[in-house]
N, C-alpha and C positions, 0 to 999 in steps of 0.2 A: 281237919278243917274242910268246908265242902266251898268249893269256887264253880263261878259261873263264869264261865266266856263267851262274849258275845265275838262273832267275824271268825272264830276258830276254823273254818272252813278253808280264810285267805291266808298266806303264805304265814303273817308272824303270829297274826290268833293260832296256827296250826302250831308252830312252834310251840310258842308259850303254854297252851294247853296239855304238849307231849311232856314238856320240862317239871310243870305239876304235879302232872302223873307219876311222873318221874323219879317226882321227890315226896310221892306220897300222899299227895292230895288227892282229894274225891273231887275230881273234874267232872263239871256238865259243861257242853259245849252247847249254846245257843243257833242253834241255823233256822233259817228263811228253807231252805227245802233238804229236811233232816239226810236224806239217799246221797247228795252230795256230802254227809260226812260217815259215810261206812267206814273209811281207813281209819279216824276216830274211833269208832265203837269196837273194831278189831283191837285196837294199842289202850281197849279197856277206860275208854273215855265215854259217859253217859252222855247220850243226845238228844235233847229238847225241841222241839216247832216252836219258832218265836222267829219277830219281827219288829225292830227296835221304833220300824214308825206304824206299828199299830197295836194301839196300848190294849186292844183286848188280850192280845197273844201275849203279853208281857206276864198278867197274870198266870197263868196258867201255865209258862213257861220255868217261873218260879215258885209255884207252889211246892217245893221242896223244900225252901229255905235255903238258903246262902250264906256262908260267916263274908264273904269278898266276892267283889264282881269286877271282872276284868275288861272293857271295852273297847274292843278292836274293832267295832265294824264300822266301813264306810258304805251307806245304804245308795246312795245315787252317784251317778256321774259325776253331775254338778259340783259335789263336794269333792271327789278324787282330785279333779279340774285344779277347785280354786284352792287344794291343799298343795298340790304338786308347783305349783303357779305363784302361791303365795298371796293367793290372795283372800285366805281363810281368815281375815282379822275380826275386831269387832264389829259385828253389823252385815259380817257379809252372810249369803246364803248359806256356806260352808257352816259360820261359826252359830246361827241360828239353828242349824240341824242339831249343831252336837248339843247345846244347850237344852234342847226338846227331848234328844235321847236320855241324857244325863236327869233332867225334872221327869220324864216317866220313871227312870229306872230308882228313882227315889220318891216316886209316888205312892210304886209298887211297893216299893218295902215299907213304907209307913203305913200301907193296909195293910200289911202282914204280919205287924205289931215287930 
């Protein structure tokens, strides 16, 4: 089964991505700047350029194909903020992001048939 992880970089994508691999999965790891995931590529985990708020990079990030994609990134402050805080509800900035992440990352796969 081929998995995508997005945020593998931070602390529990890094995890989750190792446990994969782990267990047998053909992990890609999604980063914003692929150099910060060498220790990935070393522990045999494939590294992709992507950036969950810019949908050009989405494509091309997964033109491989995906059976599952795992989404652990938080791409701003603002969202760290209002999740640590609580105040990620409906409407807020926090939950507005992820909504956008989640409708590209399913955009993308409905061009990818």
């Amino acid at each position: 089964m081929n998995v995508l992880v997005t945020g593998a970089t931070g602390f529990t994508g890094g995890h989750l991505a190792r446990a994969l691999a782990r267990r047998g999965y053909a992990v890609t790891a999604m980063a914003r700047d692929p150099a910060r995931a060498a220790d990935l590529s070393r522990d045999g985990i494939a590294v992709v350029r992507g950036d969950l708020a810019s949908p050009d990079s989405l494509a091309a990030a997964v033109a491989g194909g995906f059976d599952v994609s795992f989404a652990m990134a938080f791409s701003c402050y603002e969202t760290r903020i209002a999740i640590n805080t609580g105040q990620g509800g409906p409407g807020s900035c926090a939950h507005r992001r992820r909504l956008r992440a989640s409708r590209r990352r399913r955009d993308v796969g409905i061009r990818r048939g």
